[in-house]
Backbone as a chain_set.jsonl record, in Angstrom:
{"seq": "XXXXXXXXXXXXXXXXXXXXXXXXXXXXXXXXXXXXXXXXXXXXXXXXXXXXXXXXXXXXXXXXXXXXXXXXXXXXXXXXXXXXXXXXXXXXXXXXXXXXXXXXXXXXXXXXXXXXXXXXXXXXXXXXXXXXXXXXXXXXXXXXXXXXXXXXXXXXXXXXXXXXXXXXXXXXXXXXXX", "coords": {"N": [[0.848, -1.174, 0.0], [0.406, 1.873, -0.58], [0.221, 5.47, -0.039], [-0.71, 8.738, 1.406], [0.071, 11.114, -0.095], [0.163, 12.567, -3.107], [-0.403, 10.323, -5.767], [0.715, 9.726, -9.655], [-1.22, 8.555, -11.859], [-1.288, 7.955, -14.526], [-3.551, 7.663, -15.976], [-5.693, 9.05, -18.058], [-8.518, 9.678, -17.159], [-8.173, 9.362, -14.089], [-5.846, 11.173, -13.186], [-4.475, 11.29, -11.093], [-4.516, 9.502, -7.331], [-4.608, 9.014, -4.052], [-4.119, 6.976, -2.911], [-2.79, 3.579, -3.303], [-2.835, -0.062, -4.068], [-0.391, -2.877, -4.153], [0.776, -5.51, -5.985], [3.767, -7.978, -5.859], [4.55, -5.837, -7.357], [3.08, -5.127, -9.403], [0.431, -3.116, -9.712], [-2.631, -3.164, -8.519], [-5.151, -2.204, -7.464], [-7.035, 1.317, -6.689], [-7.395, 4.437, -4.528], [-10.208, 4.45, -3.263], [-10.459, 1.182, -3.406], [-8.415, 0.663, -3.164], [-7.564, 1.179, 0.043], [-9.422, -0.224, 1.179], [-8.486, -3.266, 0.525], [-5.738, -2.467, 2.41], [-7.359, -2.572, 4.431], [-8.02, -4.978, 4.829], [-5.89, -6.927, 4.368], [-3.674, -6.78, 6.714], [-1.067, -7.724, 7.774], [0.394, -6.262, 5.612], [3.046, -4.319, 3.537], [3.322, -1.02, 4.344], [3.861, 2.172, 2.281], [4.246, 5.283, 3.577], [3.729, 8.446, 2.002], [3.816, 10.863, 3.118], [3.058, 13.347, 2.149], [4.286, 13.618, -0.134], [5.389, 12.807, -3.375], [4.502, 10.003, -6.092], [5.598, 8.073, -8.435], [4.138, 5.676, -10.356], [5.257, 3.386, -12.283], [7.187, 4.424, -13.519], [10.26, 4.115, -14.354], [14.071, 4.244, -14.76], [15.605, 3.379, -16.923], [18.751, 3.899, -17.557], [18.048, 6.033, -19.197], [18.997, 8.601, -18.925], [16.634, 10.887, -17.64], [16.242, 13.346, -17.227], [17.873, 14.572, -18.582], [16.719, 13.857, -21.49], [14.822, 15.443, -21.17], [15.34, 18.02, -20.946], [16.604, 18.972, -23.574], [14.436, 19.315, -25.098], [14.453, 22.218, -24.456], [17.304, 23.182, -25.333], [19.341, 23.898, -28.046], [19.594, 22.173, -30.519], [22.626, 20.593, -31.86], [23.3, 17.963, -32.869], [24.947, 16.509, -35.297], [25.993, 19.103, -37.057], [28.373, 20.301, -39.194], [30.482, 21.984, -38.739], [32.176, 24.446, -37.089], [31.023, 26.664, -37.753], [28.617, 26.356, -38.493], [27.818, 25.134, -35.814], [27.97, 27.821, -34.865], [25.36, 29.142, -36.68], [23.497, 27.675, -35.938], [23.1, 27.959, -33.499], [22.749, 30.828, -32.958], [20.083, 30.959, -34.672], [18.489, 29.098, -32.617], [19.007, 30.555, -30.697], [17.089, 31.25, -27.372], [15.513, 34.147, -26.394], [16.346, 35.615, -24.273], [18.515, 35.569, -21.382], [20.776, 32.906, -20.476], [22.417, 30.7, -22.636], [21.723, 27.197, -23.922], [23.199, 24.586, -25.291], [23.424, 21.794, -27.219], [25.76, 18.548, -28.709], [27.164, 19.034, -30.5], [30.173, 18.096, -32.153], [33.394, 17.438, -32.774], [34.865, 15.849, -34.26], [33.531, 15.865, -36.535], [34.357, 17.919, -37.82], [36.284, 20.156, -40.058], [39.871, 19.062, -39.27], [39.51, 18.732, -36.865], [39.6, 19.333, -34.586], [39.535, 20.733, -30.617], [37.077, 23.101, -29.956], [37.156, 26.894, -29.609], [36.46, 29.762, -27.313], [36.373, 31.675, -28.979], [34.967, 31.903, -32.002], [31.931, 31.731, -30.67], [31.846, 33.992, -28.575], [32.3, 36.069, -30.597], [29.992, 35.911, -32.11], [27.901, 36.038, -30.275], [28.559, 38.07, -27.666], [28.006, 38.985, -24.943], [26.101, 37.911, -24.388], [25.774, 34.503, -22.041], [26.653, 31.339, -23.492], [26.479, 27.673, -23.111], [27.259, 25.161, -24.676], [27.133, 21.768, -24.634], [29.072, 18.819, -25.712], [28.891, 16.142, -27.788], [29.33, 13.716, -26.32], [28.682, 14.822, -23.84], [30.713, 14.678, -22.145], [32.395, 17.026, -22.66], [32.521, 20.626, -22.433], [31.454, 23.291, -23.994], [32.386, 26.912, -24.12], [31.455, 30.428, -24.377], [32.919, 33.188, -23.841], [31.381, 35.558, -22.027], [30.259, 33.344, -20.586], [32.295, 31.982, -19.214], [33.326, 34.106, -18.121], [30.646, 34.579, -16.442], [30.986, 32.459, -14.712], [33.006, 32.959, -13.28], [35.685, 31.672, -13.961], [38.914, 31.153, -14.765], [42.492, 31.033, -15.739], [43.727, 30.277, -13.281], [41.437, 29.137, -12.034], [40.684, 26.02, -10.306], [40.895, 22.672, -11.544], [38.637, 20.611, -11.973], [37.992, 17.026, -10.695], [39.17, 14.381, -12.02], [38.569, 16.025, -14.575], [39.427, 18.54, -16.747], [40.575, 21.676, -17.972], [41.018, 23.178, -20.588], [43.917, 25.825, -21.811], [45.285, 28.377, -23.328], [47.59, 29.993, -24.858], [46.788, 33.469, -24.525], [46.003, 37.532, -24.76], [46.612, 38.608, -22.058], [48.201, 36.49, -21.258], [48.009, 33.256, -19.946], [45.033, 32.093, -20.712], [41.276, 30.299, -20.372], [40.27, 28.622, -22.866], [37.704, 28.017, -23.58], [36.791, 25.775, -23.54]], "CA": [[0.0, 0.0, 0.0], [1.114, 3.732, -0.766], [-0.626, 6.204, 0.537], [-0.415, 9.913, 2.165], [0.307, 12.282, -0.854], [-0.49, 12.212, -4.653], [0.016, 9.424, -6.842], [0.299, 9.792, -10.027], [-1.717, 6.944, -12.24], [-1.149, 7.578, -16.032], [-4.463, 7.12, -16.13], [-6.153, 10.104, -18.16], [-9.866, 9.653, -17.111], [-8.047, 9.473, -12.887], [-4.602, 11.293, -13.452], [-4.069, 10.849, -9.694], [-4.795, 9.05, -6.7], [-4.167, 9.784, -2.653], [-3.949, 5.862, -2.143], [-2.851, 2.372, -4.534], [-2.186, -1.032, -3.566], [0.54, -3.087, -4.738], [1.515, -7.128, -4.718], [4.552, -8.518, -6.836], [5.519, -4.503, -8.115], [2.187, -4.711, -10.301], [-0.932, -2.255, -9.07], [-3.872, -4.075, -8.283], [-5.489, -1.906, -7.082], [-6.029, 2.038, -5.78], [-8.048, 4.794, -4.09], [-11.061, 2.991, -2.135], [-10.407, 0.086, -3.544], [-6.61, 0.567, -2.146], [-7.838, 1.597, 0.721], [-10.271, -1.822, 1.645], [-7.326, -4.079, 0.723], [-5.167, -2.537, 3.055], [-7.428, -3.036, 6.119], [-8.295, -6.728, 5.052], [-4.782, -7.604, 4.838], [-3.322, -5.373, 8.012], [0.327, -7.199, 7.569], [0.831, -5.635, 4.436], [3.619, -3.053, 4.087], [2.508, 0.22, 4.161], [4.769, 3.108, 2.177], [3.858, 6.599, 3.564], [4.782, 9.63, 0.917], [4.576, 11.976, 3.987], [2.463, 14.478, 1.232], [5.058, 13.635, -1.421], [4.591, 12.122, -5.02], [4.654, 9.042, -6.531], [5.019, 8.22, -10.009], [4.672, 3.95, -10.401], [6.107, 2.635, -13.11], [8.392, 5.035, -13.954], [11.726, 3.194, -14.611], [14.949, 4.894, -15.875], [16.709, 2.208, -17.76], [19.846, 4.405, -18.005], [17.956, 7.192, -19.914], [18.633, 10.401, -18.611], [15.228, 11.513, -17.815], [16.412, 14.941, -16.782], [18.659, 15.206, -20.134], [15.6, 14.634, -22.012], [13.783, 17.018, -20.975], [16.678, 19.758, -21.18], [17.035, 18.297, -25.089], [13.675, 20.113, -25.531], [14.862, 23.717, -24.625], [18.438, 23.201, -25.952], [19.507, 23.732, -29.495], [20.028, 20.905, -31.12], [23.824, 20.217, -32.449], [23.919, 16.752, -33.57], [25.645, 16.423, -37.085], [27.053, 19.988, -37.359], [30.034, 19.559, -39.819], [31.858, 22.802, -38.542], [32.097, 25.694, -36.383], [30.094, 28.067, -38.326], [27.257, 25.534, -38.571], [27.385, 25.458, -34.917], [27.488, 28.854, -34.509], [24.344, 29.438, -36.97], [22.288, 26.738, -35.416], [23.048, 28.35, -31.942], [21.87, 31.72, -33.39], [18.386, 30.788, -35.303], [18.059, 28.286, -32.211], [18.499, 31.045, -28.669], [15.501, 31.741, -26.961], [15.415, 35.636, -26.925], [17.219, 36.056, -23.292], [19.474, 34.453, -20.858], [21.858, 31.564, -21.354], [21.852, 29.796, -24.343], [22.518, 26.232, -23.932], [23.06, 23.598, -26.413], [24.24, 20.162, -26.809], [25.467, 17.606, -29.659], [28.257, 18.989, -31.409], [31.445, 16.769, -31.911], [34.531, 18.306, -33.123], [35.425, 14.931, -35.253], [32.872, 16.061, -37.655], [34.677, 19.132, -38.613], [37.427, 19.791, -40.889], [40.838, 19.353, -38.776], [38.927, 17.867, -35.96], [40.128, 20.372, -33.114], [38.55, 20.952, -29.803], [37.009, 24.365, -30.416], [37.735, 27.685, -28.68], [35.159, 30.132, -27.366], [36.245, 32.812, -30.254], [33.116, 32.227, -32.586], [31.005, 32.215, -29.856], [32.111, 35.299, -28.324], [32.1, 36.665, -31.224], [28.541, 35.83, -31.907], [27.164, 36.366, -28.337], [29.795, 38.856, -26.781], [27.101, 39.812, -23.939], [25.108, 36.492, -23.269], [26.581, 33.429, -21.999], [26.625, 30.493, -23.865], [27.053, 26.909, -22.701], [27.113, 23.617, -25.553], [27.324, 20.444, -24.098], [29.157, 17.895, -26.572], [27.625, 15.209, -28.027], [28.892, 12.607, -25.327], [27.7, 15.019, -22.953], [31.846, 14.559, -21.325], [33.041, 18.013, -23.017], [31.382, 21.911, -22.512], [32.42, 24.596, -25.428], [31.862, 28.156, -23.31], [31.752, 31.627, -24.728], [34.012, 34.513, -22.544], [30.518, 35.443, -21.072], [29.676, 32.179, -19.502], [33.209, 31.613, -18.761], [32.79, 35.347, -16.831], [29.75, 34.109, -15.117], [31.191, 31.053, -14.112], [34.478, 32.694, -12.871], [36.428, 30.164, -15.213], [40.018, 31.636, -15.23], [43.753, 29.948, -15.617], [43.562, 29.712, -12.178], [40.705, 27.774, -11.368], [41.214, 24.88, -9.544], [40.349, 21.598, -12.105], [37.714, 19.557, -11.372], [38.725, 15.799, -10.291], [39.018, 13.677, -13.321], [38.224, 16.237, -15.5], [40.069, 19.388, -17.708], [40.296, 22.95, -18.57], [41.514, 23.408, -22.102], [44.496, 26.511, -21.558], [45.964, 28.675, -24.544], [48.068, 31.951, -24.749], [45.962, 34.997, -24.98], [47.199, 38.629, -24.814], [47.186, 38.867, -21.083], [49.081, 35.495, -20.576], [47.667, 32.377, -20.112], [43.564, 31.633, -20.832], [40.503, 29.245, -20.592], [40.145, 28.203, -24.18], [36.542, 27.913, -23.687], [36.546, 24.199, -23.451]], "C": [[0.892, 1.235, 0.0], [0.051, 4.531, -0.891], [0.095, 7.682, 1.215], [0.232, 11.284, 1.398], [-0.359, 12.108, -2.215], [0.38, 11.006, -5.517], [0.168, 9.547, -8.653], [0.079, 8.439, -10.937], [-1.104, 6.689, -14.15], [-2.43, 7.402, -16.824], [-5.528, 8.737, -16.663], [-7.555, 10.84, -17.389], [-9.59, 9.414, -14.813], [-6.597, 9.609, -12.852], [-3.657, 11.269, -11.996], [-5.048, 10.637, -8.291], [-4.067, 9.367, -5.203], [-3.716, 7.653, -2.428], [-3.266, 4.446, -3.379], [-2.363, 1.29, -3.878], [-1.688, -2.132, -4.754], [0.67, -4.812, -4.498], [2.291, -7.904, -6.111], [5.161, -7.048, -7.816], [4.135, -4.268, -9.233], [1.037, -3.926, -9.599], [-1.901, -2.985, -9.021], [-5.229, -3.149, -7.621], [-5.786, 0.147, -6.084], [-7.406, 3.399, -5.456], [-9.104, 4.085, -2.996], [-10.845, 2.096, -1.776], [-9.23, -0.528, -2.609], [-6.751, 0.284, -0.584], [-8.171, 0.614, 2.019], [-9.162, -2.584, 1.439], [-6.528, -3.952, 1.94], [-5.794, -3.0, 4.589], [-7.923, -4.094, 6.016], [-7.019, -7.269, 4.828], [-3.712, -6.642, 5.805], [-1.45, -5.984, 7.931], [0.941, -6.818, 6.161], [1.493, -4.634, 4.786], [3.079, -1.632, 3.14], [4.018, 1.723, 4.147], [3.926, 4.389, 2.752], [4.46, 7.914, 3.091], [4.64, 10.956, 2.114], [3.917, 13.58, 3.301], [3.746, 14.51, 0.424], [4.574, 13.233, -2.196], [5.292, 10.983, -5.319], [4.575, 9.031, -7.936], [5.236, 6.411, -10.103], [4.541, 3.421, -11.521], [7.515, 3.111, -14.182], [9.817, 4.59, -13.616], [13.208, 3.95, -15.511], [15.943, 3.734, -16.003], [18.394, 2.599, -18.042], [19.575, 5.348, -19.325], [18.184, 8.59, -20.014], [17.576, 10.647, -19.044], [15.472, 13.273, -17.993], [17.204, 15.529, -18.155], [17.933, 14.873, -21.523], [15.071, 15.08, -22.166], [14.518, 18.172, -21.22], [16.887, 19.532, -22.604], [15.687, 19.676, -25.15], [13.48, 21.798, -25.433], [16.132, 23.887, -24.895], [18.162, 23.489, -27.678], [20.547, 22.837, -29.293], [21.505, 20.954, -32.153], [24.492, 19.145, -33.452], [23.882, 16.596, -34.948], [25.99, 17.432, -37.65], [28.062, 19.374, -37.723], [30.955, 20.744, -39.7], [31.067, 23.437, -37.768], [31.016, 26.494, -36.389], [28.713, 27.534, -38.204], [26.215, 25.412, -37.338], [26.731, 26.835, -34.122], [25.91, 29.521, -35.15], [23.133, 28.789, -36.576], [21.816, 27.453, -33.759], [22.357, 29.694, -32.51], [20.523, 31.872, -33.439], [17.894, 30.032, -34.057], [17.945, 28.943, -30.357], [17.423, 31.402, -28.438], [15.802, 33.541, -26.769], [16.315, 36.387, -25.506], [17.824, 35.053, -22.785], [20.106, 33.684, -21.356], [21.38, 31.272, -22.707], [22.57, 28.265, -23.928], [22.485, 25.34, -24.942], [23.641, 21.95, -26.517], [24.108, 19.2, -28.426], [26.64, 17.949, -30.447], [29.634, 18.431, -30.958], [32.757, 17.465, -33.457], [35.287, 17.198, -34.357], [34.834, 14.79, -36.281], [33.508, 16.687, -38.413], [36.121, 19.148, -39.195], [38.607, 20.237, -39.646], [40.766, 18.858, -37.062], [39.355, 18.823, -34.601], [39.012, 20.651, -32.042], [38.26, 22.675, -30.261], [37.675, 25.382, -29.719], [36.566, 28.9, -28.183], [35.169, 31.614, -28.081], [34.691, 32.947, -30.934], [32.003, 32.297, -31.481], [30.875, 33.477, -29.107], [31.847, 36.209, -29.294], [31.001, 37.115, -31.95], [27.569, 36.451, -31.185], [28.157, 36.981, -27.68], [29.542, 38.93, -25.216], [26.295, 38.606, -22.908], [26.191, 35.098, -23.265], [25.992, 31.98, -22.562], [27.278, 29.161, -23.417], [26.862, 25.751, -23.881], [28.155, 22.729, -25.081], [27.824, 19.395, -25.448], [28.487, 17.064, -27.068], [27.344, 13.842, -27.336], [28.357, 12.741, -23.671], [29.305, 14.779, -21.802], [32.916, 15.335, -21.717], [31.665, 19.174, -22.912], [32.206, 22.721, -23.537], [31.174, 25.992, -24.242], [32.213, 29.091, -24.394], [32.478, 32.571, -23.76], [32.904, 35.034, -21.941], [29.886, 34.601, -20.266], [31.373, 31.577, -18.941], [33.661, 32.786, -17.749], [31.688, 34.904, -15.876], [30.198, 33.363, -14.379], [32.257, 31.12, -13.284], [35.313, 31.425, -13.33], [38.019, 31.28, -15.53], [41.279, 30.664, -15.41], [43.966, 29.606, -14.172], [42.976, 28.986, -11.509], [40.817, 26.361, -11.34], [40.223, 23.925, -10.72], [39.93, 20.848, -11.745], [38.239, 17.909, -11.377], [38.306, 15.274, -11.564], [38.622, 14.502, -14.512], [39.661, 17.327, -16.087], [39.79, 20.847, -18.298], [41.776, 23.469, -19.158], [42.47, 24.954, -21.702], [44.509, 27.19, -22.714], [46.774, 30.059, -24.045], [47.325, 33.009, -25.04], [47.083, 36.169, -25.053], [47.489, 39.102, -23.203], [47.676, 37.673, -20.232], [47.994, 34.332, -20.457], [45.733, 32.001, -19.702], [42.755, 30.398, -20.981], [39.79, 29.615, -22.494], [38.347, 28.087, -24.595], [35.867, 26.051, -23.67], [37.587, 23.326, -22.476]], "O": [[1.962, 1.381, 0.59], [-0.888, 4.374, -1.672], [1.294, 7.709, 1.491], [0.74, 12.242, 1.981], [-1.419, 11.49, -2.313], [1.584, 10.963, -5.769], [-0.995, 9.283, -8.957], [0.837, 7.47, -10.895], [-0.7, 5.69, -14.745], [-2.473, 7.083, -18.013], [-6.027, 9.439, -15.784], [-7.703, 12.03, -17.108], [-10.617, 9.325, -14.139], [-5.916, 8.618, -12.589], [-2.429, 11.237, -11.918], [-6.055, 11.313, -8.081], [-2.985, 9.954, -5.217], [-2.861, 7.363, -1.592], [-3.52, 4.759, -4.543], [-1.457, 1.501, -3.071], [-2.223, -2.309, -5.848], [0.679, -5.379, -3.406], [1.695, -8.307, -7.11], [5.98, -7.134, -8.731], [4.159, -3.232, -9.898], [0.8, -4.511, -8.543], [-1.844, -3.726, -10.002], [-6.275, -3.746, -7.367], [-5.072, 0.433, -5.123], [-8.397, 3.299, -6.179], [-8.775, 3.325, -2.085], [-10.833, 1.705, -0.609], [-9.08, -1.478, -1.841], [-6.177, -0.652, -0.027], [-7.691, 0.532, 3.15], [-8.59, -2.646, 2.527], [-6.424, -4.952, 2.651], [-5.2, -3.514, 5.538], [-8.43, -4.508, 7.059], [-7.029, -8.441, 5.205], [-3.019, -5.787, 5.255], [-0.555, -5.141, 7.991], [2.052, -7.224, 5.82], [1.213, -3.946, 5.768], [2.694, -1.364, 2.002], [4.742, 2.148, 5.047], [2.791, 4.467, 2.282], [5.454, 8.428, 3.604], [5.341, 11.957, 1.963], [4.188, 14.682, 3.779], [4.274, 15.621, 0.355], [3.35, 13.104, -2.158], [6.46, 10.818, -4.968], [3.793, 9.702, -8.609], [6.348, 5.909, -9.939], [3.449, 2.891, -11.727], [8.293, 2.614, -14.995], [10.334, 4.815, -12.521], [13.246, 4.105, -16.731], [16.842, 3.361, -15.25], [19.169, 1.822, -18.599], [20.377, 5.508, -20.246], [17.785, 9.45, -20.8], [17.245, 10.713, -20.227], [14.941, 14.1, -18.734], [17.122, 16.667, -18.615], [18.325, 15.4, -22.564], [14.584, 15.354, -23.264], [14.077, 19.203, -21.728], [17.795, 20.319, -22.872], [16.026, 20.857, -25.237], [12.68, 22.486, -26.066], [16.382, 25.075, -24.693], [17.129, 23.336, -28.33], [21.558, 22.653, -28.616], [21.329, 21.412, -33.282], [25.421, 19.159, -34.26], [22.862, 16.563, -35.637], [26.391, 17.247, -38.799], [28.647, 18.421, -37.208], [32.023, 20.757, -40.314], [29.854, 23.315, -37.599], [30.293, 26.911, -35.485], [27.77, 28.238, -37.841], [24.986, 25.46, -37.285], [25.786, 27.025, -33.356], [25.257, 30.264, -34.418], [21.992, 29.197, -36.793], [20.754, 27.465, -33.136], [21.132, 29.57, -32.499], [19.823, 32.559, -32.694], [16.665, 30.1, -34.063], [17.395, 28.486, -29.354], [16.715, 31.908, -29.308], [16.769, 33.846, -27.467], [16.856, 37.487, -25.619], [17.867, 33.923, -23.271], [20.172, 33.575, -22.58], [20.438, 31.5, -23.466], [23.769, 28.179, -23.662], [21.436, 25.406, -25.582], [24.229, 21.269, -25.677], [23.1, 19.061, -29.119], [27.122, 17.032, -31.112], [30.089, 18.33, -29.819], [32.686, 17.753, -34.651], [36.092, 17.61, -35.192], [35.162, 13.92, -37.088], [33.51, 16.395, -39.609], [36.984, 18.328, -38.884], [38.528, 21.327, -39.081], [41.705, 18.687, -36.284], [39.076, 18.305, -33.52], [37.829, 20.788, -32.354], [39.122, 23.36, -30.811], [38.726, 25.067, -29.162], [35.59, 28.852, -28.932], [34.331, 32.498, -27.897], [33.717, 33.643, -30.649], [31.141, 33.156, -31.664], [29.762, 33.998, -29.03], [31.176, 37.192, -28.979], [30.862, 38.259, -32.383], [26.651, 37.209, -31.5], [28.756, 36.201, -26.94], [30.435, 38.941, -24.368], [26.032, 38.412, -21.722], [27.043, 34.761, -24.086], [24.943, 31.537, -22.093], [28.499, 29.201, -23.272], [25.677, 25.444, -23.749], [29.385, 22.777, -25.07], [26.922, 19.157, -26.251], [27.281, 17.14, -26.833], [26.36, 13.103, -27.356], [27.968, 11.958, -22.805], [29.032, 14.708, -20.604], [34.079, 14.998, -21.496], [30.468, 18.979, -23.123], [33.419, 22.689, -23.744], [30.004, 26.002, -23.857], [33.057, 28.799, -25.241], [32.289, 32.231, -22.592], [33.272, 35.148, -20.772], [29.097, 34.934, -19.382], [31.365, 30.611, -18.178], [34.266, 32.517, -16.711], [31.85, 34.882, -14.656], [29.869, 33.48, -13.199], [32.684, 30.165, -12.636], [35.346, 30.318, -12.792], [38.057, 32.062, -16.48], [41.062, 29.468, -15.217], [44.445, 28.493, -13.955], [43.424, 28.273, -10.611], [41.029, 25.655, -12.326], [39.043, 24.235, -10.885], [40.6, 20.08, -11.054], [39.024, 17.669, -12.295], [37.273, 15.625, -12.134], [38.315, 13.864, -15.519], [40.809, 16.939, -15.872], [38.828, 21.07, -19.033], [42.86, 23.862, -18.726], [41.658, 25.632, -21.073], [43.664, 26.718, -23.476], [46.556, 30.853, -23.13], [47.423, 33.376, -26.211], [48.297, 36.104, -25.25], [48.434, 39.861, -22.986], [47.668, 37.634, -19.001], [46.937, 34.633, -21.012], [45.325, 31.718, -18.576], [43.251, 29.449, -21.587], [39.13, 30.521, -23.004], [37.901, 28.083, -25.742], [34.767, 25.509, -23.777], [37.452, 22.108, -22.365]]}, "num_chains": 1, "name": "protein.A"}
């Protein structure tokens, strides 16, 4: 039995329930019905959501739920064959303020294969900060305004197992944007 907040069912025509009972991980049962089960079998275990939510059968198989859903306000990257491609997709594709984020482009598409740098983007977006997420989602390409927000200098301390891309600028040594 689960009980003590909202459930939700999936169920258009009763899109949620306060109660549902459960036996083997399948629903059998839920509201009233839930309700009567539980006090004709009393050692049954009894979850209480405490006025939280339930969602039952929601299963993440190793989908990123949360990086599907961010797919649908991102611009889309995947199969850019250069720079410029990226940069015009990121263009036609920001929402009208704030960040811009994006995700999907892969640097082994493009001619010469190089990690990028956050020149075209800066140069693009001077003002707003831009973040694109690679396409394995285990590289970021920044613009010099999200690498300002972020405080992102040659000094910042590198994250464990990971990397921040260096180069020579004109006042000595810079984050590359990646």
């Amino acid at each position: 039995m689960v009980r003590g907040g909202t459930i939700w069912t999936g169920d258009p025509a009763e899109p949620t329930t306060r109660s549902l009972a459960a036996v083997d991980g399948r629903v059998i049962a839920r509201g009233a019905a839930a309700e009567s089960l539980a006090r004709d079998c009393p050692r049954g275990q009894i979850v209480d959501l405490a006025g939280g939510s339930a969602v039952p059968g929601l299963t993440d198989a190793h989908a990123h739920l949360v990086g599907l859903g961010s797919a649908l306000v991102e611009v889309d990257l995947r199969g850019a064959r250069s720079i410029e491609e990226v940069v015009d997709r990121v263009r036609r594709g920001a929402p009208p303020d704030g960040w811009i984020h994006g995700r999907g482009w892969d640097q082994n598409l493009w001619p010469g294969a190089a990690m990028p740098t956050h020149d075209p983007l800066t140069a693009a977006f001077p003002e707003r900060p831009v973040w694109l997420r690679r396409v394995d989602g285990h590289a970021g390409w920044a613009n010099a305004a999200a690498l300002r927000a972020a405080d992102v200098t040659a000094e910042t301390e590198v994250p464990t197992g990971g990397e921040i891309l260096l180069r020579e600028g004109p006042s000595g040594r810079e984050p590359t944007g990646c």
